[in-house]
C-alpha positions in Angstrom: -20.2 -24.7 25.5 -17.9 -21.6 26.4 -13.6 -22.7 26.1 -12.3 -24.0 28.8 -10.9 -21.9 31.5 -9.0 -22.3 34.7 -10.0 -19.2 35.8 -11.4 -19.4 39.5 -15.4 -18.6 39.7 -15.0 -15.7 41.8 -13.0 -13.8 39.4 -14.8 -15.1 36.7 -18.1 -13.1 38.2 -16.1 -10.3 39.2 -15.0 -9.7 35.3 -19.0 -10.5 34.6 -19.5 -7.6 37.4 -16.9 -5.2 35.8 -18.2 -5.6 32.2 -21.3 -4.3 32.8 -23.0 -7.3 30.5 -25.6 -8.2 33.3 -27.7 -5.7 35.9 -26.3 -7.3 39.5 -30.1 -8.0 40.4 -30.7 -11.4 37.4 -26.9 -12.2 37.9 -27.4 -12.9 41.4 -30.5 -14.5 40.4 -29.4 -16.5 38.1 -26.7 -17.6 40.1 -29.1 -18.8 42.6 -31.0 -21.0 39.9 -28.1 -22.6 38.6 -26.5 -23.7 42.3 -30.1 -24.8 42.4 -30.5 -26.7 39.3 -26.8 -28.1 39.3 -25.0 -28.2 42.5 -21.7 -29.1 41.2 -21.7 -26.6 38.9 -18.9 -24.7 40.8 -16.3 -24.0 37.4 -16.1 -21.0 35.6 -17.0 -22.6 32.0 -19.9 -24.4 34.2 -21.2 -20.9 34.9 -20.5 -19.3 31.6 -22.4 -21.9 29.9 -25.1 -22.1 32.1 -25.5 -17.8 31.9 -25.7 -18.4 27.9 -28.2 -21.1 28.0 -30.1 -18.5 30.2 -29.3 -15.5 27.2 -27.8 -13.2 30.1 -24.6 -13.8 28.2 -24.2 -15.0 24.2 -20.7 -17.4 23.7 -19.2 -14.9 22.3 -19.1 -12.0 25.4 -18.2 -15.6 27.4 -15.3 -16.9 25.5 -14.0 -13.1 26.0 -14.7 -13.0 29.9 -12.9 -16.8 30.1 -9.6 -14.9 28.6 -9.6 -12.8 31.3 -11.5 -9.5 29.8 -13.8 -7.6 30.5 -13.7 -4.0 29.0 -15.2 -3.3 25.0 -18.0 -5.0 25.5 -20.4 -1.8 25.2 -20.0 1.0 22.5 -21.8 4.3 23.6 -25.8 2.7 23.5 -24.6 -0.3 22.4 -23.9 -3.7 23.7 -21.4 -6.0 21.3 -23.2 -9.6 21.1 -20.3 -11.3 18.9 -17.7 -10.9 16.4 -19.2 -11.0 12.8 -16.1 -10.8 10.6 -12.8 -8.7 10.3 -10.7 -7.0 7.5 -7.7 -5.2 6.7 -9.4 -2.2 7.4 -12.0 -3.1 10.2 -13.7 -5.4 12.3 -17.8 -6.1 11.9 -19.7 -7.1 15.1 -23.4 -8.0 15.9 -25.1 -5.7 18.4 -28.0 -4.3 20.3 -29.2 -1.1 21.6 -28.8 -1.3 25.6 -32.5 0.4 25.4 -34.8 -0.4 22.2 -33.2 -4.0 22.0 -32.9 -3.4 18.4 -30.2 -5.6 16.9 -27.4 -3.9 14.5 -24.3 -4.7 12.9 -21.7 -1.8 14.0 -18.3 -1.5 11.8 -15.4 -0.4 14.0 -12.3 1.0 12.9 -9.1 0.4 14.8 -7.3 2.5 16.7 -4.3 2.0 14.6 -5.8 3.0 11.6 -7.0 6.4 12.6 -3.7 8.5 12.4 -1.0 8.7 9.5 -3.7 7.1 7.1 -6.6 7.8 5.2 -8.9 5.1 6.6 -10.7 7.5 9.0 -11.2 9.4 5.9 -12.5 6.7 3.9 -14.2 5.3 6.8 -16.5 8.7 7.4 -16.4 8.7 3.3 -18.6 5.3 3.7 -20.7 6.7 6.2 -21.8 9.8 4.5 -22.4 7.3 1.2 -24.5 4.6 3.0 -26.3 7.0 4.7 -27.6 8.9 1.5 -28.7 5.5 0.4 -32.6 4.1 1.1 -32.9 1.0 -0.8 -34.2 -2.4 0.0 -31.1 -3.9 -1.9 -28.2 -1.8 0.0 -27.5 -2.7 3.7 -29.0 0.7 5.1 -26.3 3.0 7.8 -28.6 3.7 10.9 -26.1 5.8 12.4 -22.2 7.2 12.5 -20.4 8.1 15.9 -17.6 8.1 17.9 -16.5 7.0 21.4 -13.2 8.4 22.8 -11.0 7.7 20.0 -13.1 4.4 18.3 -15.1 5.6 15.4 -17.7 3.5 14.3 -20.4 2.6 12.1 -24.3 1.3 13.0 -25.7 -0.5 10.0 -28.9 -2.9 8.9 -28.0 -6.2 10.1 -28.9 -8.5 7.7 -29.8 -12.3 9.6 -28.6 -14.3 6.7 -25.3 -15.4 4.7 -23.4 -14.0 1.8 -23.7 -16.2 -1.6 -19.9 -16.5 -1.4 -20.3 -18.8 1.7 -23.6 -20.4 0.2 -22.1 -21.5 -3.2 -18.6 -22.8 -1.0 -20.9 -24.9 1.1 -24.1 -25.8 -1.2 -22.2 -25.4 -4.6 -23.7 -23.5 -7.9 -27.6 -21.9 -7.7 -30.2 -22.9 -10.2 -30.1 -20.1 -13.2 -32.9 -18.6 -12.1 -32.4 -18.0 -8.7 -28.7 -17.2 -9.4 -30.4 -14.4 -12.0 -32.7 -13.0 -9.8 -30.4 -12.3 -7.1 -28.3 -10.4 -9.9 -31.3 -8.6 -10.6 -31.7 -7.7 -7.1 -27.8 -6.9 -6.6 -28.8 -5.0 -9.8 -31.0 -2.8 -8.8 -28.9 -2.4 -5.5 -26.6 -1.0 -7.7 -28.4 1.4 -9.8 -29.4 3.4 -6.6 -25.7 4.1 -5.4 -24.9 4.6 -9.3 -27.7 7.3 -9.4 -26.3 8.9 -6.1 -22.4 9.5 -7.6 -21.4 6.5 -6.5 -18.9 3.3 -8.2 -18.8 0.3 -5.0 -15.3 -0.5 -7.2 -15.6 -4.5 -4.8 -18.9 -6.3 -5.8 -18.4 -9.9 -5.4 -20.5 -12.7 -4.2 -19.4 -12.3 -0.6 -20.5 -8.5 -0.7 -23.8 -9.5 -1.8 -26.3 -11.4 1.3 -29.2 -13.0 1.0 -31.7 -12.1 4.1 -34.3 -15.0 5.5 -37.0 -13.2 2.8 -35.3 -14.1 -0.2 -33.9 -10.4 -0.3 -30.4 -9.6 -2.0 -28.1 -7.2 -0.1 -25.3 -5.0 -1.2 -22.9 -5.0 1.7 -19.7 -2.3 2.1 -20.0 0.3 0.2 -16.4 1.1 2.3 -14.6 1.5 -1.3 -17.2 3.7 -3.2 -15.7 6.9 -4.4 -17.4 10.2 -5.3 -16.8 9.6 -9.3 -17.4 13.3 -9.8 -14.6 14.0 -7.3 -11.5 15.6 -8.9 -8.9 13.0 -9.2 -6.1 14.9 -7.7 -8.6 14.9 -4.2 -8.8 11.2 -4.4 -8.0 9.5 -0.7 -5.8 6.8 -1.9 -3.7 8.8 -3.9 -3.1 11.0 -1.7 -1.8 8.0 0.8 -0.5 6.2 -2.1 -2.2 3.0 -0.8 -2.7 -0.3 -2.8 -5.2 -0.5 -5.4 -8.8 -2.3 -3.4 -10.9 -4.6 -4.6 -10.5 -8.6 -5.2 -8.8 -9.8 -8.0 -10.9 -13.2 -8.9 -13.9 -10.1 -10.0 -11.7 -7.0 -10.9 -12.7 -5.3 -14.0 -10.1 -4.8 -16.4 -9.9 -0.9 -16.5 -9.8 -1.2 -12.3 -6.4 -3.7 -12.6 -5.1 -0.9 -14.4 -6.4 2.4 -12.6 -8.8 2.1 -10.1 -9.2 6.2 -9.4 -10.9 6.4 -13.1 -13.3 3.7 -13.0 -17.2 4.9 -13.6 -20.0 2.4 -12.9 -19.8 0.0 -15.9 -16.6 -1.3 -13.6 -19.1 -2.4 -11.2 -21.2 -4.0 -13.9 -18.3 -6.2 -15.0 -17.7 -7.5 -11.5 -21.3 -8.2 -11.0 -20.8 -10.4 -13.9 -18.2 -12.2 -12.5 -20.1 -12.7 -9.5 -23.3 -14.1 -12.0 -20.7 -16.4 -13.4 -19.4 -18.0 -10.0 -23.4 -18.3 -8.8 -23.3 -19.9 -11.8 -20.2 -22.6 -12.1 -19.4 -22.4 -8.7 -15.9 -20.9 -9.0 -14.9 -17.5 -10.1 -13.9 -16.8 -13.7 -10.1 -17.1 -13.6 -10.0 -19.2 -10.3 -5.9 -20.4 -10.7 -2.8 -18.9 -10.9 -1.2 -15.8 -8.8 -2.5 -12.6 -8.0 -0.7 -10.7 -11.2 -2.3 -14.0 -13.2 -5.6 -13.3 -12.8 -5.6 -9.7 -12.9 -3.7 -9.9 -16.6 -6.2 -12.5 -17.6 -9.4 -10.3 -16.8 -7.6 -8.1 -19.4 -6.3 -10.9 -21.9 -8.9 -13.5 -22.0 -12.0 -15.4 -21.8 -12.7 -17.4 -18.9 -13.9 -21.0 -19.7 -17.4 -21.0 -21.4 -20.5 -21.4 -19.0 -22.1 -24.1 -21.7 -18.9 -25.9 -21.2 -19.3 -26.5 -17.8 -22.3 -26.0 -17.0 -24.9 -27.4 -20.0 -27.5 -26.6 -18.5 -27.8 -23.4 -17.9 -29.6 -21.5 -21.0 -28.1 -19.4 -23.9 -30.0 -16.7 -22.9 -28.9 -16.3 -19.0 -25.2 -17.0 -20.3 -25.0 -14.2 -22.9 -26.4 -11.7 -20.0 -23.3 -12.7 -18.1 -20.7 -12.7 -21.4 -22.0 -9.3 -22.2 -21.8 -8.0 -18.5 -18.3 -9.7 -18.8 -17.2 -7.9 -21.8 -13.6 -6.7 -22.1 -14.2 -3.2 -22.8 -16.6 -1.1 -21.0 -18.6 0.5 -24.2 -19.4 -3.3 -25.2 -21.1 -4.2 -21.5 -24.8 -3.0 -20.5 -24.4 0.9 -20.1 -26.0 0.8 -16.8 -26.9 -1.4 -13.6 -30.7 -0.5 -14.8 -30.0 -1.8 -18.4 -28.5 -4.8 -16.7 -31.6 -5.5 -14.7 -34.1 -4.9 -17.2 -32.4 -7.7 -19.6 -32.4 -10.1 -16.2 -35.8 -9.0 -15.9 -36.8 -9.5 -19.2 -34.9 -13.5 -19.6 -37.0 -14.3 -16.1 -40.2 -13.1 -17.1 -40.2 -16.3 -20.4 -38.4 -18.2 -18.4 -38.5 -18.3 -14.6 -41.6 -20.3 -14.4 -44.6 -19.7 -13.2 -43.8 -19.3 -9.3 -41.0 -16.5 -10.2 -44.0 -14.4 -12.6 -47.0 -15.1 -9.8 -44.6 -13.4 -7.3 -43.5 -10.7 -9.5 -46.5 -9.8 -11.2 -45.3 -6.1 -11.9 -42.0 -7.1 -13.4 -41.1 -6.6 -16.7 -39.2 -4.2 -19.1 -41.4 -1.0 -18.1 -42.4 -2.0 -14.7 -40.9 -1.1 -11.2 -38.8 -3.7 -9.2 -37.2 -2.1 -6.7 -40.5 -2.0 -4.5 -41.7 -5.8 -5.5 -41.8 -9.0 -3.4 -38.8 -11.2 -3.1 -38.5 -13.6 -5.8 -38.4 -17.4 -5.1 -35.0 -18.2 -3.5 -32.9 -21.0 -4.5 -34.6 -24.0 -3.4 -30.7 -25.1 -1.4 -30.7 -22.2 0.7 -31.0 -22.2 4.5 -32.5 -19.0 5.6 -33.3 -19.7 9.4 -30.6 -17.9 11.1 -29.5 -19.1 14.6 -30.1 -17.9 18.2 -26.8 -15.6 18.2 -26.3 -15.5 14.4 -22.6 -14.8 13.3 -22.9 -14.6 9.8 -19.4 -15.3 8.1 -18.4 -11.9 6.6 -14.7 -12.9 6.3 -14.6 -13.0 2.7 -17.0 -10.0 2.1 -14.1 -8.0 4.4 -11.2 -9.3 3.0 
């Protein structure tokens, strides 16, 4: 049920008129059935809710006409269905093409952020990398554009939830589920690697699993050219804070993030394997400037500790992903895939090696079936999904 609102119906439908949202031929239409169907039903939020249950309007675009608004609802071809998440740097909606119907998620920078900065910089920078990218494990860029002065991206929407937000809710993933979305993640990986690329903020709410069972790499908003030369680099020309989370932050990145080459991203991935794992991230107390000297100082609680269950195998994958210094981690995300390949082909059980019958250390995975997904997971998304990005953008 839309909020509330003592704004008077005939404004209400004037703003509904104004937005553009519904053609005025099924408005008035619609109108017609619900005096029809409920007589009474003479209050704005009455008519807001009965034009959602109808899916001429979703809450979303509702709650927003309720306030009083009714401009920034369309986006050149597009029509903005609901919010999906926000950051520092943008804001992530849902959408759909106004012709094809095709549903999207579009990443829109601020106004603000566009002059005296380098986030239009870094914003078209993430554009030009996503789109270079066709993977099944990256979130693909349909299309970059502009609109006045809002600057925008189309991507992949992925109908689904990050693992961040299904470990919070559902707690720690069986090992091998929690290893074969690594390996996915993984292979993700190894295709932005091989095009120039370090993502410098893998964490579990970066990665989403889709209603298939398929891993997604999401924001590839802080990947950085590594072949760049440093004294070009966007941030240090702005002299901007260092990105990235700190609860998955390699060593080397707490220290310099402009030098960091892909192994950075390996050790993060790690920390992510370790939190599908336990269900909290390695160094999960203390401040900011805590955590980020402990990544470099010591050795988060053992997995076997906490965890028993999980086997020696899986956990010295993650240790060695984990390892201090770069030169003692796997030299590559395909290295790292191969050896989570390798422990789930003796032992993910019969179901994980009938589904991935090519899999193994010489054979192909980025083109294979989704694995078997952990058996917890809810995949069926809902009528207006708004998938909870929040901590993937933060």
């Amino acid at each position: 049920m839309p909020q509330p609102s003592k704004l008077p119906p005939e404004v209400f439908l004037g703003l509904v008129r104004q937005s553009g949202l519904i053609e005025s031929e099924p408005l008035q239409a619609a109108l017609k059935e619900i005096l029809a169907d409920t007589p009474d039903a003479g209050g704005s939020s009455e008519i807001a809710h009965a034009l959602v249950k109808r899916h001429l309007l979703t809450r979303w675009q509702a709650d927003k006409l309720l306030q009083g608004r009714h401009k920034g609802f369309l986006l050149g071809k597009y029509r903005l269905l609901s919010l999906l998440g926000t950051g520092g740097m943008s804001s992530v909606y849902l959408a759909e093409h106004r012709l094809m119907r095709r549903r999207v998620a579009i990443k829109v920078l601020p106004r603000a952020k566009v002059v005296g900065t380098s986030h239009l910089e870094r914003f078209h920078r993430e554009a030009q990398a996503v789109a270079a990218l066709d993977h099944r494990n990256i979130v693909r860029a349909y299309d970059v554009d502009q609109e006045g002065d809002v600057h925008f991206l189309v991507m992949e929407y992925v109908a689904g939830r990050s693992l961040y937000e299904i470990i919070s809710t559902e707690g720690p993933l069986e090992p091998v589920a929690a290893a074969e979305y690594v390996r996915q993640a993984a292979e993700g990986l190894q295709q932005a690697h091989k095009a120039g690329m370090v993502h410098r903020d893998i964490k579990p709410g970066n990665l989403l699993l889709d209603d298939r069972g398929t891993i997604k790499v999401l924001d590839l908003g802080l990947a950085r050219f590594f072949d760049e030369k440093e004294e070009s680099s966007v941030t240090k020309r702005h002299d901007e804070k260092v990105l990235g989370t700190a609860d998955y932050l390699s060593p080397e990145q707490a220290i310099d993030s402009h030098t960091v080459d892909t192994r950075s991203d390996i050790y993060s991935l790690g920390c992510t394997l370790y939190f599908l794992l336990v269900g909290h991230p390695p160094f999960p107390e203390g401040t900011l400037a805590n955590r980020l000297l402990a990544h470099q100082t010591r050795e988060p609680a053992s997995i076997s500790m906490l965890r028993p269950q999980v086997p020696h195998g899986l956990i010295s994958i993650a240790e060695k992903m984990m390892a201090k210094l770069p030169e003692d981690r796997f030299q590559s995300a395909r290295d790292t895939a191969t050896a989570l390949t390798e422990w789930l082909t003796l032992n993910g059980g019969e179901t994980w090696t009938e589904m991935n019958p090519v899999l193994g250390p010489a054979g192909p995975s980025s083109n294979t079936p989704p694995a078997v997904p952990a058996t917890t997971v809810s995949s069926t998304p809902p009528a207006f999904p708004e998938v909870a990005l929040q901590e993937s953008l933060a």
